[in-house]
N, C-alpha and C positions, 0 to 999 in steps of 0.2 A: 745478526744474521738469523732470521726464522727459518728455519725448515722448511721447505716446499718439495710438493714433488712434480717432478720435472718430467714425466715418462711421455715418448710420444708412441708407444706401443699400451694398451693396459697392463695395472701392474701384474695379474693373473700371467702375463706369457712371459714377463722376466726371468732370468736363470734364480733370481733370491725372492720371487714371488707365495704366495704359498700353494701350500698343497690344495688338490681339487676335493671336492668335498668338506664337509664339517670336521672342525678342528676334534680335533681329539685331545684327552689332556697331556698323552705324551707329545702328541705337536705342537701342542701349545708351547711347550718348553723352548721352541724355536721358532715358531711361526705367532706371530698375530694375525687380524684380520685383513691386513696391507701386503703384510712384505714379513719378511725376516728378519724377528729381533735387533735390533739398535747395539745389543752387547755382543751377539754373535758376526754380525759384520763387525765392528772394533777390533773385534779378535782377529779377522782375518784379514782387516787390514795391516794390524801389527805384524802379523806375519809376512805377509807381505814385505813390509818394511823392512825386517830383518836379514830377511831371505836377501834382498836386494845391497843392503848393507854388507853382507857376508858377503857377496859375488864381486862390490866395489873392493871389500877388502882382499880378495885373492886375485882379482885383475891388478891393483897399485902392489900386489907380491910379485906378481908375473915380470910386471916393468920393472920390479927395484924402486918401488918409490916408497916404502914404510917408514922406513930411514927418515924420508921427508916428511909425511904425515906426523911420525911421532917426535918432531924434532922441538916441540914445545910452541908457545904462545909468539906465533912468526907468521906473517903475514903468505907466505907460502906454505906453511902447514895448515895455517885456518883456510886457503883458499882452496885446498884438496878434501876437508876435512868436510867443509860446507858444499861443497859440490858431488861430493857423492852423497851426503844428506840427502838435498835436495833433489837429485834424481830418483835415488829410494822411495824418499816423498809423495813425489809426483806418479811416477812409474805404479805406486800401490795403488795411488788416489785413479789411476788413470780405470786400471782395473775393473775396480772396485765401480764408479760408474758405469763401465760398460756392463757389468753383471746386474747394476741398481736401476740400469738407464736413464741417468743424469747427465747431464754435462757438466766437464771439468768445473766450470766457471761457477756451481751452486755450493763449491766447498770452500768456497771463500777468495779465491783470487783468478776474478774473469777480466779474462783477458783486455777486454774493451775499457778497461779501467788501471791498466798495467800500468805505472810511472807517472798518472797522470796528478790530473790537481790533488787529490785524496792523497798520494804519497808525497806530497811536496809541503803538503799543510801538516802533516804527520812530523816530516823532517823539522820544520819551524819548532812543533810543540816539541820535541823530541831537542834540539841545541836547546831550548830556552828551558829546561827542565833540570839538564845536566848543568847548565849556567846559573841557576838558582842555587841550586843545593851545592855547588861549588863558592859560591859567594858568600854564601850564608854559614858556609864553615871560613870562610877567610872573615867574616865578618867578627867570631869571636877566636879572629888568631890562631885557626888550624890550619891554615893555607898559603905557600907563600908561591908564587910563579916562579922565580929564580929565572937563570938566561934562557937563549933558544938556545936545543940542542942540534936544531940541524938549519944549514944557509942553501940558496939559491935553490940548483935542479933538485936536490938531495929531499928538501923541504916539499916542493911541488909532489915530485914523484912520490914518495910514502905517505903525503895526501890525500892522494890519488887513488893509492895501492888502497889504503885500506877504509875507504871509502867504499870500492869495491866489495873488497871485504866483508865490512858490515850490513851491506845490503842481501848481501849471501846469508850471514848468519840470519837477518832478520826475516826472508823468506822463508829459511829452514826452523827455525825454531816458532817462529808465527804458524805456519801450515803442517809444521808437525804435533803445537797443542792446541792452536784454536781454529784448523781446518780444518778435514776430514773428520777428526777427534770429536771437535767443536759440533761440528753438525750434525754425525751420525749419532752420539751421545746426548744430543740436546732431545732426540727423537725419543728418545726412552725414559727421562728421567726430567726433564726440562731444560732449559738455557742456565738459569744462573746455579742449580747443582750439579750440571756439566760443569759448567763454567770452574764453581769449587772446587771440584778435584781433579781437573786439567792442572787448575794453577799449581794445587798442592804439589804436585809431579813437578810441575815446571821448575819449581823451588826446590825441591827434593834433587832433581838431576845438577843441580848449580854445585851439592855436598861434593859431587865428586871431582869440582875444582879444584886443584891447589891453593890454598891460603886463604877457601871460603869456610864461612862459620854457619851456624846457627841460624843470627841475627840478617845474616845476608842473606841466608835462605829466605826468609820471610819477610826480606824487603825484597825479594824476586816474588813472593806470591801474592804479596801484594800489586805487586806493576803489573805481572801478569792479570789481574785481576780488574787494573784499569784498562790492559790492553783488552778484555773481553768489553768492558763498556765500551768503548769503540768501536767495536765488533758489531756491537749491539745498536750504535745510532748511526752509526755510515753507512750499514749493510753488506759492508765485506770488509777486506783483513788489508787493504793498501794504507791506509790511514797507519792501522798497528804497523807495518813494515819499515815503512818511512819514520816513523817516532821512535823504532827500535833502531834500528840501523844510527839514524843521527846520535842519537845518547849512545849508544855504545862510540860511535866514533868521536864524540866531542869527551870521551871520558877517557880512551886510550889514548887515541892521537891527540886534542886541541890540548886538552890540561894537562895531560901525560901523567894519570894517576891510575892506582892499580883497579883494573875492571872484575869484579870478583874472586879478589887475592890473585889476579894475574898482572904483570904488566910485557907491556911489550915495546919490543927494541921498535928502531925507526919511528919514536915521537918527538911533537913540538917543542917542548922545552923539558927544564930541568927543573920540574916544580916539585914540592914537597908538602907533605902532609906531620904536623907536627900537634902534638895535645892530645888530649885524652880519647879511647876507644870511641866515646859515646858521641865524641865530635865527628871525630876525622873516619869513622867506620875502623881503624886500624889495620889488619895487613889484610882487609878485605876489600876496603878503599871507599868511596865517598858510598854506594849502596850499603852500606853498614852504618851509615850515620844517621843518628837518628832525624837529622835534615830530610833525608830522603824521604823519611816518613813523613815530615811532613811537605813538602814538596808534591808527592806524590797526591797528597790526603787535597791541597789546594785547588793542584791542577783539575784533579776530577770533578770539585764543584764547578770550576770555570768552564770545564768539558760542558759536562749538564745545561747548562745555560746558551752557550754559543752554540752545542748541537742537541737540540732540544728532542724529546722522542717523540714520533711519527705514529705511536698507537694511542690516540685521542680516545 
């Protein structure tokens, strides 16, 4: 995703436009020649963010629903948890547009491309990725599938659920570091040292999982880092949502193995991870292994190849 600007007014009569006359150097500190600083909007989107996040959090007090939000890695705490996310999200991003005069759709996920082919090719790469690096640990005997743990409706429905689910998380964590973030921040410093320390973050917010390490950090800033190449040769962020969402759901639900030191109840079977850290990622789960790395490290060449870049 390049940067463009998108104003059907000039940028001079927007609310973050700059000041009239010649910049001064204390304007400078907030104003360029365009618009208003690329750091100082971030800021206020993050604000934004929070603000909105706080108001979810004392509206699910109001109802009695905290109890359920904080009830751990459960497909109805993740679906309260990501849903006021991604309102936040959105609700900043929405803003922040109308003060920028952009439409929603230049921050990474328009609409006219909502669930279409781009998240369905995303989904493909996204099982086939979680399927590698799950093989490739059974290949040297740290994997074994055991029975199904759930039959009939029981099966269907928690497929379903968290299917759901994931596609939630992959909105909200996708447009919360490589949309708005992504864009506003590419404006000031470039795309791929935006891109750097979006990831870094992204990896860094993983620490405060249960049962995540280090090493899982850093295989999340890694991915995130292929989810900005993505970003980068599709032109918006459906592609990353649909390859987020499928890997996380084929890593909780299909193998039923722990998704960043989490697992969670309502999966397909009774599989197990057994052999050494450096195989099986340990109580972090397959994104600690050092498969992942390279998995990850493959896919992106074959990325490169099959979506080739459009700046000749």
């Amino acid at each position: 995703m390049i940067p463009e600007q998108n104003s059907q007014i000039p940028v001079s009569q927007s609310p973050l436009g700059p000041p009239e006359g010649p910049l001064t150097a204390r304007k400078a500190i907030f104003w360029n020649e365009t618009e208003f600083r690329a750091g100082w909007r971030l800021l206020i989107y993050l604000f934004f963010v929070v603000l909105f996040m706080m108001a979810g959090t004392f509206l699910m007090t109001a109802l009695h629903l905290p109890q359920i939000a904080r009830s751990g890695f459960t497909a109805t705490s993740m679906l309260l948890q990501e849903t006021t996310g991604i309102i936040a999200t959105f609700a900043a991003a929405g803003i922040m547009g109308m003060l920028e005069d952009r439409r929603f759709g230049s921050y990474g996920l328009p609409r006219a491309d909502a669930f279409g082919a781009k998240f369905w090719q995303g989904a493909v790469w996204g099982i086939a990725m979680i399927t590698a690096i799950i093989f490739f640990i059974r290949a040297f005997g740290g994997f074994t599938f055991g029975q199904l743990a759930l039959h009939g409706p029981h099966l269907w429905g928690y497929a379903v659920l968290w299917g759901v689910v994931f596609i939630l998380v992959g909105i909200f964590e996708e447009f919360l570091f490589r949309g708005y973030a992504q864009f506003t921040l590419s404006m000031g410093v470039g795309f791929w040292p935006a891109a750097l320390l979006l990831s870094a973050g992204f990896g860094a917010i993983h620490l405060h999982n249960a049962g995540e390490d280090k090493v899982g950090a850093l295989s999340v800033f890694v991915i995130g880092m292929f989810f900005c190449l993505t970003l980068r040769r599709t032109g918006n962020l459906w592609f990353a949502v649909g390859l987020h969402a499928a890997f996380d759901w084929g890593e909780t639900f299909l193998y039923s193995v722990p998704d960043s030191g989490l697992v969670a109840p309502g999966h397909f079977l009774n599989s197990s991870l057994h052999g050494p850290a450096w195989l099986t990622g340990g109580m972090v789960g397959p994104e600690g292994s050092v498969m992942s790395f390279l998995v990850v490290g493959i896919t992106a060449l074959i990325f490169v190849i099959v979506y080739p870049s459009k700046n000749k």
